[in-house]
Phi, psi and omega in degrees: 000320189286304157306317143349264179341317185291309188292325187293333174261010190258331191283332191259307174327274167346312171304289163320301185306291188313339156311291193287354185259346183270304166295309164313324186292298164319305141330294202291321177293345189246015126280336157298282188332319205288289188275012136335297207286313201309327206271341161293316185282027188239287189329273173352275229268347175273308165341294180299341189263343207237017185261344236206299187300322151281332186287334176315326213137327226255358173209160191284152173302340190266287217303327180280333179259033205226317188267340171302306172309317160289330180290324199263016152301335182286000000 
């Protein structure tokens, strides 16, 4: 009876640990990951803002390609 008992619970530690060991791996990837992903989107979204100015109007082609050239140099 007493082994029974041992085993059911050696199964649910176990059982437990690998959750816990899968969610830690997930977290740790999606802190890596993370200003990866935020510093593509900053680029991005500054390009674009400076894309929209040319097409408006509000700044000259050397100037757009001059600034074009500092974003994606970062």
């Amino acid at each position: 009876m007493w082994y029974e008992c041992n085993n059911d619970w050696h199964y649910f530690g176990m059982h437990g640990f690998w959750w816990l060991f899968w969610v830690v791996i997930l977290i740790v990837i999606f802190l890596v990951l993370k200003p990866y992903l935020i510093n593509k989107k900053g680029k991005d979204s500054s390009l674009e803002i400076l894309r929209r100015k040319y097409a408006s109007g509000d700044i000259s082609t050397e100037e757009f390609e001059e600034r074009k050239r500092m974003l994606e140099a970062e």
